[in-house]
N, C-alpha and C positions, 0 to 999 in steps of 0.2 A: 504493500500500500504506500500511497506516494500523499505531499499535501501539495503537490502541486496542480493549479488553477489552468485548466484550459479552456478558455470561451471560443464557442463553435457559432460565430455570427452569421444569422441567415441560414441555421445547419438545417431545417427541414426535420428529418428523419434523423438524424447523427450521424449519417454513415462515416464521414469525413474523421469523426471524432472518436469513433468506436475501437479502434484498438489503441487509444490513450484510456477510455472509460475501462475496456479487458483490461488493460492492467494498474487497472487502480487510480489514476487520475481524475484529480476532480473536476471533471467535468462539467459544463454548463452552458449547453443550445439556448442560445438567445434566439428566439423565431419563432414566428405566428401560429395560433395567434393570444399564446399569454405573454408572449417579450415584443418587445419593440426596437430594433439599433436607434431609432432617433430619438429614443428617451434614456433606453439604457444607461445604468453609469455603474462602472466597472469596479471591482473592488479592488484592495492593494494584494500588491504580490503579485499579480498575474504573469504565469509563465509561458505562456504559446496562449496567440490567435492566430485561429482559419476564422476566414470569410468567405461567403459563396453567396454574392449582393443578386439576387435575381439579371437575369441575361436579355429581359424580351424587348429591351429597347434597345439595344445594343446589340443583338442578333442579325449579321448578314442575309440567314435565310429568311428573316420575316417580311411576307408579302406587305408591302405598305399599300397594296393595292384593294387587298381585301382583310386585312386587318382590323380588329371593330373599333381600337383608336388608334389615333394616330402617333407615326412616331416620335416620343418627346424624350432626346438625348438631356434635358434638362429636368425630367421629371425621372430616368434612368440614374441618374447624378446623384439623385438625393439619399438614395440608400447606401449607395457607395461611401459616399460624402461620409454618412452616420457611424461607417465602418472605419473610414479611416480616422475617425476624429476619437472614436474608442483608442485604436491602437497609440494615439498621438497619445492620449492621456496617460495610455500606460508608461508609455517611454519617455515623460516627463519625471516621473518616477526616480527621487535621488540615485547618482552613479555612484559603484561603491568599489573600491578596488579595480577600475575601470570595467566596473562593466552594468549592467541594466538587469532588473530583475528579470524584463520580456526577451526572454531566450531564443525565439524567432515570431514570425508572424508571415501569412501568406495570404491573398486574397485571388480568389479561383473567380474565371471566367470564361467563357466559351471565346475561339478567337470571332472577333466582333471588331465594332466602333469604340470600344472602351480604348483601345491603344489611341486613340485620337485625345485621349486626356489622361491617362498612365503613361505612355512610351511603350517601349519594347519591353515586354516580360522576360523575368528573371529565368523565366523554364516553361516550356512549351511540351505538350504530352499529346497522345492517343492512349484509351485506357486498353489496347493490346499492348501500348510499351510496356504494360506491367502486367500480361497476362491475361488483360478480360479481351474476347475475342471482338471486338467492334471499333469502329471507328467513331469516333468526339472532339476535336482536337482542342483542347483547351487550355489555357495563358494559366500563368500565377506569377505574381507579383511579391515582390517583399523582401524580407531578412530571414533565410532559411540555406537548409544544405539540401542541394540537389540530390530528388532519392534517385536508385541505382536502378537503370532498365533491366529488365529480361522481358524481349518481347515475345509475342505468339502471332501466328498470322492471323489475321482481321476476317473474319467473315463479313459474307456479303447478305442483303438480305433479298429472299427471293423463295424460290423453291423449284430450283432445277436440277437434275443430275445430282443430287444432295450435297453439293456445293455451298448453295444458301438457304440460309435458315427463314424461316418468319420471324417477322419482327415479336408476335406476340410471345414467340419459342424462347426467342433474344432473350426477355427480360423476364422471365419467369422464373426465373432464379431470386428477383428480387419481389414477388409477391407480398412475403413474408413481411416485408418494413412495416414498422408503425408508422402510418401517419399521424400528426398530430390531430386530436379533434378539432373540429373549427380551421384546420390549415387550410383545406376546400377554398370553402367559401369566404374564407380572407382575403386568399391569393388570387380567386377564381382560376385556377389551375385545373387541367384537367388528370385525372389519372393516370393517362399515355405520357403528361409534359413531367407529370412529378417522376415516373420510375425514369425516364430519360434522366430528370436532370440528378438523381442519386448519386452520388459520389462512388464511382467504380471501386470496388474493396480493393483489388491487386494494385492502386495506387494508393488507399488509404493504408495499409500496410507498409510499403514502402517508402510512403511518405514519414510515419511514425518509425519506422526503422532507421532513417536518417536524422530523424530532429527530435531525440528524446529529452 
């Protein structure tokens, strides 16, 4: 058992945060819909933040043509904004022997429009670089150690010659997640967008394997 503080901002389900929570870490999903990032205020000590600020405004594939609103890269900002402004408090945080309580911090996005106000991420993935058969390709930003690839080849989805799988097949592995109650009808998300945006486990693993 550890007393160390890790807040899983915008975690959803905890996937991202789950094998800090297996091994004893204290854990704490800030996200819909009993937390808020833009109220949130973080306690002292905080050892590791992940963030995963919702993506749909910032998403390349999003049809803005049939989308039910419109795109607002300034109303995508504002949860981001609530995330970084956590991490900023933590690392305000007296330095002690040079160094900061907040031992890393990451914030997860799909590649999108966010690099248009982050820059270039710190580390760029597909969750087969770590194992889970599919293609996502998505940024993270921050103060952290790059986890270590082992990739697998990517399945496609389809169903021909048993080559590709169906998507429904994909993700049946992650059935099993708790949603939060009320996270629905918060987020207005649909069930296909919540198991997508799950935090593929062969990177959350690796992720925690590198930045304990």
């Amino acid at each position: 058992m550890t007393d160390r503080i890790v807040l899983d901002l915008c975690g959803g389900t905890g996937a991202w945060s789950k094998p800090y929570r297996d091994k004893g870490y204290d854990v704490r999903v800030i996200t819909y819909p009993d937390h808020d990032v833009r109220t949130y205020e973080p306690p002292d000590g905080v050892y590791g933040i992940l963030a995963a600020p919702p993506c749909t405004m910032f998403s390349i594939a999003r049809n803005d043509t049939t989308a039910k609103e419109p795109r607002d890269l300034r109303a995508g900002m504002e949860l981001v904004e609530a995330c970084l402004k956590i991490i900023w408090e933590c690392r305000y945080e007296p330095i002690r022997n040079n160094q900061n309580p907040l031992k890393f911090w990451a914030l997860e996005n799909p590649r999108g429009y966010l690099r248009w106000f982050l820059g270039e991420p710190h580390y760029t993935f597909h969750p087969y670089d770590h194992g889970d058969p599919y293609t996502k390709e998505t940024c993270l930003w921050g103060v952290f150690n790059i986890p270590e690839k082992n990739p697998v080849m990517p399945l496609r989805f389809g169903n021909s010659e048993g080559t590709f799988v169906k998507e429904v097949e994909h993700f049946a592995h992650m059935k099993d997640w708790q949603i939060p109650d009320g996270y629905k009808k918060k987020t207005g998300y649909t069930q296909r967008k919540i198991m997508r945006s799950i935090t593929p486990s062969g990177f959350a693993i690796a992720f925690f394997e590198a930045n304990q």
